[in-house]
C-alpha positions as a printed Julia matrix, in Angstrom:
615×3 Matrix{Float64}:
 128.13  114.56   86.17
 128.36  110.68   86.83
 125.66  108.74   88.76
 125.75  105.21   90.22
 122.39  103.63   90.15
 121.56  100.19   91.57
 118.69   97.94   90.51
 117.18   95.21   92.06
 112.85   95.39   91.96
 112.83   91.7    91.71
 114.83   89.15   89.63
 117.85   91.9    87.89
 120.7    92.49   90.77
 122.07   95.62   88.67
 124.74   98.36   89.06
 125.51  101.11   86.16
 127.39  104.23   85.52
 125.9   107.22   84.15
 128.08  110.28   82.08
 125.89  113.06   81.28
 128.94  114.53   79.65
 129.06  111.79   77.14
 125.85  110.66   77.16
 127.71  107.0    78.26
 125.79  104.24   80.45
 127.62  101.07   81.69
 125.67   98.27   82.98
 126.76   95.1    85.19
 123.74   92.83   85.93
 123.46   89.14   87.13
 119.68   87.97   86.49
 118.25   85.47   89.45
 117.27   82.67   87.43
 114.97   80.11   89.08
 115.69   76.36   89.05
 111.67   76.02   88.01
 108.26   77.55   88.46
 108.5    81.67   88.61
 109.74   84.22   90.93
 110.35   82.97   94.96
 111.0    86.44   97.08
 112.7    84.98   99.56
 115.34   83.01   96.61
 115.31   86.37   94.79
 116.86   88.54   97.99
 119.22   85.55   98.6
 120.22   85.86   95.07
 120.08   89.88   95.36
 122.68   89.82   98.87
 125.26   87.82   96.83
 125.13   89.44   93.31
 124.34   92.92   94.41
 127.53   93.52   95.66
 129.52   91.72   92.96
 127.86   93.94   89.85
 128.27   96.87   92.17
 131.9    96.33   92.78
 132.52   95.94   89.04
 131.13   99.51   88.28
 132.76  101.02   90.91
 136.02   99.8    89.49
 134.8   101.45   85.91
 134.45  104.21   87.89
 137.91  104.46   89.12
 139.81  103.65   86.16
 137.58  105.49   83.56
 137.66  108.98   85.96
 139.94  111.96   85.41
 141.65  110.72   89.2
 142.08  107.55   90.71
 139.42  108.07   92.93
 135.53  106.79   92.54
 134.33  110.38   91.4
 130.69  109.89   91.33
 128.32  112.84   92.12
 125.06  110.38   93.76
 123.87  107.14   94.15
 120.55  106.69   92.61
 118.34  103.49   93.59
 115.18  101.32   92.44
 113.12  102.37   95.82
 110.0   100.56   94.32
 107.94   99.13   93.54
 108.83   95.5    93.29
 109.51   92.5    95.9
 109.87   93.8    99.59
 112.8    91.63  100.04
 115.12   92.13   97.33
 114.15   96.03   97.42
 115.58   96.28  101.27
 118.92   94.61  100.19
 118.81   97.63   97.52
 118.01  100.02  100.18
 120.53   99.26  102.42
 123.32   98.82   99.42
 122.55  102.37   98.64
 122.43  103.9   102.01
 126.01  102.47  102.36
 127.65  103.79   99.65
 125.75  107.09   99.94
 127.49  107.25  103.29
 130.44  105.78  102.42
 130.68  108.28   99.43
 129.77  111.07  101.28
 127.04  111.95   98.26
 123.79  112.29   97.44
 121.13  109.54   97.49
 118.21  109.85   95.07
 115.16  106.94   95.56
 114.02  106.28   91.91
 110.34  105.17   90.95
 110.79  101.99   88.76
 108.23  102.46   86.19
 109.03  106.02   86.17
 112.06  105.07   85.18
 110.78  102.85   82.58
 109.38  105.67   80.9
 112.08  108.39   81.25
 114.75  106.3    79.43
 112.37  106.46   76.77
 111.62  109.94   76.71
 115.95  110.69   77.46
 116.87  108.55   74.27
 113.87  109.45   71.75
 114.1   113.27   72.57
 110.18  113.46   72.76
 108.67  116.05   74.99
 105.31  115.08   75.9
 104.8   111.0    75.13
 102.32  108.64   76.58
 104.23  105.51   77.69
 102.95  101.79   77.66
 104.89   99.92   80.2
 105.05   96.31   80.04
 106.61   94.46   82.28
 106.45   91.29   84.17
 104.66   92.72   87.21
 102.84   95.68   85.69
 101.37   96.61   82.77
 100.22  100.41   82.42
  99.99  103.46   80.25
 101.45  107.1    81.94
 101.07  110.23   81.0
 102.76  113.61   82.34
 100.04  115.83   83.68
  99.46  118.1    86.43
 103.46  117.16   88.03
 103.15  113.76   87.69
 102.56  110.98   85.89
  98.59  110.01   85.74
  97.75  106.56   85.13
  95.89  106.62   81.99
  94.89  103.04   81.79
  96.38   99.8    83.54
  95.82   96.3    83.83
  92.91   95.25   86.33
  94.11   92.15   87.31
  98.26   90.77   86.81
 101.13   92.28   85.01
 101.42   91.3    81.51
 104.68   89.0    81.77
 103.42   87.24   84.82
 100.51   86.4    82.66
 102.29   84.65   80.44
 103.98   83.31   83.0
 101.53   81.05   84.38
 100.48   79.91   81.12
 103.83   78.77   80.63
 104.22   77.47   84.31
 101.22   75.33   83.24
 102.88   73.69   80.14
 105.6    73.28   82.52
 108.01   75.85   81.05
 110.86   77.04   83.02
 111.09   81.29   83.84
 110.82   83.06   81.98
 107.69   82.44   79.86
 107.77   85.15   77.39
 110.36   84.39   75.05
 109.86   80.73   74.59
 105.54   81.76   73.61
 107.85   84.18   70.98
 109.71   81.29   69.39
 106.84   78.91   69.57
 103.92   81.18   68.51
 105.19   81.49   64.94
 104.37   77.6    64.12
 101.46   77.89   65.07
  97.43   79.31   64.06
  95.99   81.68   65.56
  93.3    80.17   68.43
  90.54   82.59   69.18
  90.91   83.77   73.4
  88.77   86.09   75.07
  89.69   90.02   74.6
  89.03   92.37   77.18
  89.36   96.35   77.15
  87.28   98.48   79.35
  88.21  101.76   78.14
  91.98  102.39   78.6
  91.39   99.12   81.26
  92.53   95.56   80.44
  92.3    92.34   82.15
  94.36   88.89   81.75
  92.84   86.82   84.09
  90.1    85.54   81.78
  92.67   84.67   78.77
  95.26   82.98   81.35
  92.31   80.59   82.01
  90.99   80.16   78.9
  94.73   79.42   77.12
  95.43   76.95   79.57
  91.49   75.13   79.19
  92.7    74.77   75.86
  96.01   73.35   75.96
  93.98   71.03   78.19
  91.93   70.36   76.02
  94.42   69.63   73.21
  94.42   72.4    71.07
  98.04   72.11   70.15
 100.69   74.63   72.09
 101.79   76.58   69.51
  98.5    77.35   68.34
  97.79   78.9    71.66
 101.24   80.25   71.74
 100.21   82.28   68.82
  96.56   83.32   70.0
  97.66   84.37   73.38
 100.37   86.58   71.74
  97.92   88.52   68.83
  95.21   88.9    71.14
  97.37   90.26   74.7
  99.61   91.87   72.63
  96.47   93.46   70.22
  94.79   94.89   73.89
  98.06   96.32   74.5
  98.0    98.02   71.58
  94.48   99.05   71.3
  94.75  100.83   74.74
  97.97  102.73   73.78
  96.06  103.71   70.66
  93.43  105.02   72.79
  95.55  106.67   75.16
  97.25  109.06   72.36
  93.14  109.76   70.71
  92.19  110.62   74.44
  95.35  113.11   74.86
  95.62  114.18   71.44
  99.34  113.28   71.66
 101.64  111.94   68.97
 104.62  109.84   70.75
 104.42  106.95   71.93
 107.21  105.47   74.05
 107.34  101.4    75.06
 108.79  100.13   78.28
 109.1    97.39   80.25
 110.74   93.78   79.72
 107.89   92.65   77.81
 108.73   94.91   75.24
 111.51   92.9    74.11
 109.04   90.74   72.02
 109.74   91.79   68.31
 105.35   91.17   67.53
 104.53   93.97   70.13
 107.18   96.49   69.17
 106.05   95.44   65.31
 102.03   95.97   66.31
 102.86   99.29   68.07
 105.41  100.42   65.38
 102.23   99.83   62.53
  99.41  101.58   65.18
 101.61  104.78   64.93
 102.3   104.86   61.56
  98.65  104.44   60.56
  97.95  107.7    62.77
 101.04  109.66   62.06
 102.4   109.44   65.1
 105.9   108.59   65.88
 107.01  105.45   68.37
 110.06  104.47   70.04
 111.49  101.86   71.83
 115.05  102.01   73.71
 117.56   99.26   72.95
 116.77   95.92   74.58
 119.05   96.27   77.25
 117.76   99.28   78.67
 113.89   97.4    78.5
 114.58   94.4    81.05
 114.83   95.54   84.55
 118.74   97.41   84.52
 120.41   99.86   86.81
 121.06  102.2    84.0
 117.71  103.92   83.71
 117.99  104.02   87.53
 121.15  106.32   86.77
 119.79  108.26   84.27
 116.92  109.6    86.14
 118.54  109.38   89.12
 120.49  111.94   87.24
 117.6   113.81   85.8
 116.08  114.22   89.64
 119.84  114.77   91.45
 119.89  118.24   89.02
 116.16  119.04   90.12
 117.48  118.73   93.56
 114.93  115.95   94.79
 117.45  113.54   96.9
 116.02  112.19   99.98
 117.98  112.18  103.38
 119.27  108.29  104.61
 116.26  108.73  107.45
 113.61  109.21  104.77
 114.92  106.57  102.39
 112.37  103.48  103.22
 111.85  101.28  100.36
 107.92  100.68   99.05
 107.04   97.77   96.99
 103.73   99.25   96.1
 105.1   102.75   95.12
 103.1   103.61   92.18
 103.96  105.76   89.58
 101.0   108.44   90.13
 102.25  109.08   93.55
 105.53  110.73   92.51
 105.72  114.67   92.51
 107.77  114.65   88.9
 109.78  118.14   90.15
 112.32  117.68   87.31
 109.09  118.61   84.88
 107.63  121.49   86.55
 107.64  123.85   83.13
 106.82  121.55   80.57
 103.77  120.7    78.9
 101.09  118.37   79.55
 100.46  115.75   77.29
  96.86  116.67   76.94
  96.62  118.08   73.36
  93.69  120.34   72.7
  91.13  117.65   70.76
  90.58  117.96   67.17
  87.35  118.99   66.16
  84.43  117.67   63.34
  85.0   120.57   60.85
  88.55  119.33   60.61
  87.14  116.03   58.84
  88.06  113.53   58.74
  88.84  112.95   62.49
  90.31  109.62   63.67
  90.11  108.44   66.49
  91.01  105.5    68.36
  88.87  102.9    66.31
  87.29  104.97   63.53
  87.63  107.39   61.13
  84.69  110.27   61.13
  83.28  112.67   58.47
  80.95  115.26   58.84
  78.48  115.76   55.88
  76.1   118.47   56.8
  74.0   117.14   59.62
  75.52  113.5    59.08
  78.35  111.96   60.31
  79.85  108.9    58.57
  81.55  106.68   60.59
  83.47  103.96   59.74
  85.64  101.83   61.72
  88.64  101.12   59.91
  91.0    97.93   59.21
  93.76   97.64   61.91
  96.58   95.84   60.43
  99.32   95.08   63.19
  95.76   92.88   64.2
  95.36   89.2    63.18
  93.12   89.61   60.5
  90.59   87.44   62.14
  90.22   89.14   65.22
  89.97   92.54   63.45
  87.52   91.58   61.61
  85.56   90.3    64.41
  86.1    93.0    66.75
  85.01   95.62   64.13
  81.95   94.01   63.1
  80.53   93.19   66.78
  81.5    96.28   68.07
  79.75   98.19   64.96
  76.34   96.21   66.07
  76.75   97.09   69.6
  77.09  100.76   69.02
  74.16  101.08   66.91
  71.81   98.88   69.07
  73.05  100.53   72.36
  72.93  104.2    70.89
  69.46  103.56   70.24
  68.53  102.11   73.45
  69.94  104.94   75.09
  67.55  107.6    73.34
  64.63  105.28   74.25
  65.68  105.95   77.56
  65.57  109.53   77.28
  69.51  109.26   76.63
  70.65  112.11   74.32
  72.2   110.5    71.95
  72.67  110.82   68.2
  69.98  109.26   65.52
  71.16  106.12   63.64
  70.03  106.28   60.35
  72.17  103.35   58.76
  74.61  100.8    59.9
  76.82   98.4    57.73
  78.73   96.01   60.3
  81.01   94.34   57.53
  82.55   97.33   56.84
  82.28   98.75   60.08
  80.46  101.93   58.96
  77.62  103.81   60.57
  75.89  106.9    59.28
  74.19  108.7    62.12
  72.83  112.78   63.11
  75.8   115.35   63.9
  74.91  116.63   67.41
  76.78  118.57   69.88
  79.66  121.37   68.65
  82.5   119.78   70.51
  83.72  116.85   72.42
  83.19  116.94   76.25
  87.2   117.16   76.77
  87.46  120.54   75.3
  84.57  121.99   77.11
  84.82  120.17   80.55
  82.51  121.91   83.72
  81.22  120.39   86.74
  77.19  120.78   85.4
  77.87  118.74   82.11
  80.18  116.11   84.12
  77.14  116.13   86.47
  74.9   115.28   83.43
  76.96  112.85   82.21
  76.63  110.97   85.63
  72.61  110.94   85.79
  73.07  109.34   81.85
  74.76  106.54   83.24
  73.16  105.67   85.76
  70.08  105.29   84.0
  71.38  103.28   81.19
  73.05  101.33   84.04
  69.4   100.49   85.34
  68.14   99.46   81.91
  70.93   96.79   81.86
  73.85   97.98   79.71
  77.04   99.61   80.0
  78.44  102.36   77.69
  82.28   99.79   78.39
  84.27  103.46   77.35
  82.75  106.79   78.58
  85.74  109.05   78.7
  85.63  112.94   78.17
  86.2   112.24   74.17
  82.74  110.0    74.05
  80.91  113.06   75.03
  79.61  115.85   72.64
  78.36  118.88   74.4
  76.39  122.05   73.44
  74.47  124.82   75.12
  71.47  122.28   76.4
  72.41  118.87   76.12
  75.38  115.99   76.51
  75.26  113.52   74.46
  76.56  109.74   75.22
  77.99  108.76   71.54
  79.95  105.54   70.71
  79.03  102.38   72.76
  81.31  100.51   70.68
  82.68   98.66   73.23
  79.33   98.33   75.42
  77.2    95.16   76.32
  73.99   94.06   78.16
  74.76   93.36   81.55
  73.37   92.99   84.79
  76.69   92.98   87.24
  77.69   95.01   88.94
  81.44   95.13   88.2
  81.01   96.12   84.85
  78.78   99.12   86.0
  81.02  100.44   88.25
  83.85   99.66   85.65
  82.1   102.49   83.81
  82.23  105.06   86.33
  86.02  104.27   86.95
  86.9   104.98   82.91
  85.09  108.3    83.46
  86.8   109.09   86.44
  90.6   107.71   84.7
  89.49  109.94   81.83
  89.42  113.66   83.72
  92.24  112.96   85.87
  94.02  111.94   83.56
  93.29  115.09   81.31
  91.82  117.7    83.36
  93.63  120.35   85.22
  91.23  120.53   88.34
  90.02  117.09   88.59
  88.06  117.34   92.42
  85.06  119.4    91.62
  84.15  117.6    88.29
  84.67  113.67   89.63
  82.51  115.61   92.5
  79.82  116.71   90.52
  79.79  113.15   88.65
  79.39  111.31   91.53
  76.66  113.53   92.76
  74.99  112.91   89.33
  75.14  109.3    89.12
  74.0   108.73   92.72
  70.84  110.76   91.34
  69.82  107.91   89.15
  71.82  105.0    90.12
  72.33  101.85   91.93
  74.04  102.74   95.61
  75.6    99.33   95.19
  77.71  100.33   91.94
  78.75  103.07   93.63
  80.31  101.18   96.7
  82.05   98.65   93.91
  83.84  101.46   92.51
  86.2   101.6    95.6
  87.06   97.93   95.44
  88.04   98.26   91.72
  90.48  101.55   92.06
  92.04   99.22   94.88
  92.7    96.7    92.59
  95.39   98.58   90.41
  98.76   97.54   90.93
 100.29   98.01   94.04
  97.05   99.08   95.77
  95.63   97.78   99.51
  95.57   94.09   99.61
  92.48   91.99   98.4
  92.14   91.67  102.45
  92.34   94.55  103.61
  89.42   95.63  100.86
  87.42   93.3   101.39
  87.75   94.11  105.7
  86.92   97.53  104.66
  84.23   96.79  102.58
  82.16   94.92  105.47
  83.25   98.29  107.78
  81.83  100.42  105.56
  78.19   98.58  105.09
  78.56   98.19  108.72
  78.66  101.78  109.63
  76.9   103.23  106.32
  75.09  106.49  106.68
  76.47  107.18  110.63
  78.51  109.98  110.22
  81.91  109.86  108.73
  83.11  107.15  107.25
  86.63  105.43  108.13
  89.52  106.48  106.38
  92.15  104.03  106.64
  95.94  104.51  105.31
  98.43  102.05  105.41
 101.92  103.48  105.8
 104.95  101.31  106.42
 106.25   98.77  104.5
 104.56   95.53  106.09
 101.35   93.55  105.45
 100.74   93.88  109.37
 100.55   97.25  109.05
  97.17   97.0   107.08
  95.87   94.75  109.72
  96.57   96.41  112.46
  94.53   99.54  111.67
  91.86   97.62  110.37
  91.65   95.74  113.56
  92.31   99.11  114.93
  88.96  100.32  112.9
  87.18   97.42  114.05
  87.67   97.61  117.64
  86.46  100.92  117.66
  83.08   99.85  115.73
  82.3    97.36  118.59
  83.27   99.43  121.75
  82.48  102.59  120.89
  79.27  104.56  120.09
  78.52  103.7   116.45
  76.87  107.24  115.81
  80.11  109.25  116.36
  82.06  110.5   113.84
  84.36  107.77  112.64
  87.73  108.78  111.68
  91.12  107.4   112.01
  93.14  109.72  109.77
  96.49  109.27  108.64
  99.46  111.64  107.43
  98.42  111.0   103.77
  94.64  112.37  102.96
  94.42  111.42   99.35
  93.04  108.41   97.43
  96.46  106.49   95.92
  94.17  105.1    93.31
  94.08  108.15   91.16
  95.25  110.13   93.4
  92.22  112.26   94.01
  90.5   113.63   97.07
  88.21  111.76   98.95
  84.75  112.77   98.31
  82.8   114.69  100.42
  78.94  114.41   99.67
  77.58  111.77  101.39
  75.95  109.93   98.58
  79.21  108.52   97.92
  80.88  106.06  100.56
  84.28  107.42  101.04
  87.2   104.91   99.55
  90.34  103.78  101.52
  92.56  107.02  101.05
């Protein structure tokens, strides 16, 4: 079987030639290289409606001459259908409608990041792996669960190479940024910038800002160079390492451009070796944007039979990976492991290792060592003091939580009462999920945040749930971080659970018991803000609809479909029309084809205590 693939998300026009037979992939790209500053999408189509057709004619020629007859011999045409830029994703499109016509073949439309992964999982022969893709626009950890690919954690904010691309725009750097902070950061020392994981979460914004205040400032490049590296590339790895404790997995694949940069592969390489588990990351060529993982899957799906007609074939540069039905999977396993339990002691986790000693348990977060040893030791000890503060002030609360009876924040080590007989992931039901709702929301009201309540931070037995490790929890009054609790929950059982509905439903219902209404409503603005949700404007429109309307009937369900920002608009404006002209006490509803929430892909809930998100 051969498949011709074509790539072109963004800046990579891209072309390859897949052999299943002997495993052989040849690739043909030109790379759109701008004259300064980063990406233009209208320069990067321009650049894609010359090149594409050059790097496509070249393979095709491969094709000819390296076939059994002189003609092209190629079984489908596999293509990048998103996401990526609009414009240089419709030159794609029609390049691959063509030849699929031309060829009188098969035309498969590819998921980029799915892709990503799957050349991982093709080359390294694991079955079930959690993959970390970093790219320039995305940054995101996937796991295979339920037929398709849940987002486990992603960033909240930009990709992780245009990150460092606007530092570097700011020094006045030319694209792209990534490998010049490589080749400066090792002259310098490491400058301490601000670290934030929220669960499986990360954000960039607040180090872009803070790495450019200081080069401002005059803290010398390289020394930022080399802080901005350990401490994005250290949240990378943190959330990967959390991603294989919450599944229980053991591989770990990398993808995405960024993944070129030798300090990340090293950091993730040492994470997996400390916990046994094995890590792999394809050749460099196949982690920049390139057609050939485009064939390859495009391969993989073409046997499973999912090829789309010419009339279905519209490109979407917001296709996310969770929205893909991964047919070519159907019979294989999730990548949920069943957890590990305390009688098997020690257990490590994510952070810590932890022994049971009769009704004790010894905790003690150990060294990481693909860390900067400054910010390990500073993460370690601060998060040590937080969980034994904020585990307290949750019993005080009426909280069930465990008793601290000692706590050593040098060596990261707390000694505290065994409670519960398993972890909340093993044991999951709607009543404890329900439980674990009403906990935060009271804690939530005292003025802290648990910062990682996922089904693994939740011991269980007959009568009680306990909260346990607040590790990564602070004092805080907003209402972002709140909400940013109920979203790790949330990330946590779809991402792990095989009936998600009823148990988000039951934790919804719990926290509105005790909790702010407000948090509640914030929740929908932050699952929009994943990559390649609605648009900051369209939120925010629906936002104001929603408090508008709140509590009369129905609430508006809104769902963009075509590729265009007007579309958005227009049923908004639609939406809003209505609201003024029509009697506000009907039942509001403007329903599209597509009833389910993108950002988790989840149904939309249906008790009224919770305002309905976009779908």
């Amino acid at each position: 079987m051969r498949i011709l693939g074509i790539e072109g998300t963004a800046w990579a026009a891209s072309a390859a030639l897949y052999d299943s037979c002997d495993e052989t992939i040849v690739i043909e790209s030109d790379p759109y290289q701008p004259d300064s500053g980063g990406l233009h999408p209208r320069e990067a189509a321009e650049h894609m409606s010359t090149a594409l057709p050059e790097v496509i004619s070249t393979i095709l020629e491969h094709a000819v001459s390296s076939g059994n007859t002189n003609a092209i011999g190629v079984d489908a045409v596999a293509f990048s259908r998103g996401p990526g830029l609009g414009p240089c994703l419709r030159v794609v499109g029609t390049a691959a409608r063509t030849l699929t016509q031309a060829l009188s073949v098969p035309l498969v439309g590819v998921n980029h990041m799915i892709a990503h992964l799957e050349i991982g999982r093709h080359q390294s022969g694991f079955a079930t792996p959690v993959c970390l893709n970093a790219s320039g626009a995305n940054a995101h950890l996937l796991g295979y669960h339920r037929s398709q690919y849940q987002v486990l954690g992603e960033t909240m904010d930009t990709g992780v190479g245009n990150a460092i691309d606007k530092f570097t725009r700011h020094l006045g750097w030319n694209h792209p940024g990534g490998p010049k902070v490589e080749a400066t950061a090792p002259d310098g020392s490491y400058y301490d910038l601000p670290y934030v994981v929220k669960g499986m979460d990360f954000s960039f914004s607040g180090i872009m800002s803070a790495a450019k205040d200081a080069v401002d400032d005059e803290v010398p490049v390289a020394d930022v160079c080399t802080g901005l590296q350990e401490t994005i590339f250290a949240m990378l790895t943190e959330v990967a390492e959390r991603a294989l404790s919450l599944t229980g997995t053991d591989e770990l694949v990398l993808g995405g451009g960024v993944g070129q940069n030798e300090r990340l592969r090293e950091m993730l390489s040492t994470m997996c070796t400390a916990r046994g588990a094995s890590f792999y990351a394809p050749e460099p060529r196949f982690l920049r944007d390139n057609a050939g993982m485009i064939a390859v899957l495009g391969a993989t799906m073409y046997q499973a039979g999912q090829t789309i007609s010419v009339e279905n074939s519209a490109v979407d540069p917001n296709f996310r990976p969770d929205a893909v039905t991964v047919t070519w999977r159907d019979n294989e396993t999730s990548v949920t492991r069943t957890p590990a339990t305390l009688d098997e002691t020690p257990v490590r986790g994510a952070e810590a290792t932890v022994r049971r000693i009769d009704d004790h348990v010894i905790k003690r977060r150990v060294e990481k060592s693909y860390r900067h040893p400054t910010l390990d030791r500073q993460l370690r000890a601060e998060r040590t003091r937080a969980e034994a503060r904020l585990t307290s002030a949750a019993r005080r609360l009426g909280v069930p939580t465990p008793v601290i009876y000692d706590v050593d924040p040098e060596t990261g080590t707390l000694v505290f009462e065994y409670v519960g007989n398993a972890d909340l992931a093993a044991e999951l039901t709607a009543s404890r999920c329900h439980a674990v709702g009403q906990h935060l929301g009271r804690i939530h009201n005292a003025g802290f945040v648990h910062g990682d309540p996922t089904t693994r931070n939740v011991r269980v037995d007959s009568t009680q749930n306990y909260l346990i490790d607040f590790g990564l929890g602070y004092y805080t009054d907003h209402i972002e971080d709140h909400a940013m609790d109920l979203h790790v929950f949330i990330q946590s059982i779809t991402g792990t659970a095989s009936d998600p509905d009823p148990l988000i439903a039951a934790f919804e219902s719990g926290y509105a018991e005790t909790g702010m209404s407000t948090v509640q409503s914030r929740l929908c603005e932050i699952e929009s803000r994943g990559r390649y949700q609605w648009s900051q404007h369209t939120v925010m429109i629906w936002i104001i609809i929603r408090m508008i309307i709140q509590n009369q009937g129905e609430f508006l369900r809104l769902q963009p479909q075509d590729e265009s920002d007007n579309s958005e608009s227009i049923y908004v404006y639609a939406a809003i029309a209505i609201l003024i002209f029509d009697n506000p006490s009907l039942n509001w509803q403007v329903v599209r084809h597509m009833g389910r929430n993108q950002a988790g892909n989840r149904a939309i809930p249906a008790s009224p205590t919770m305002a309905a998100c976009p779908p």
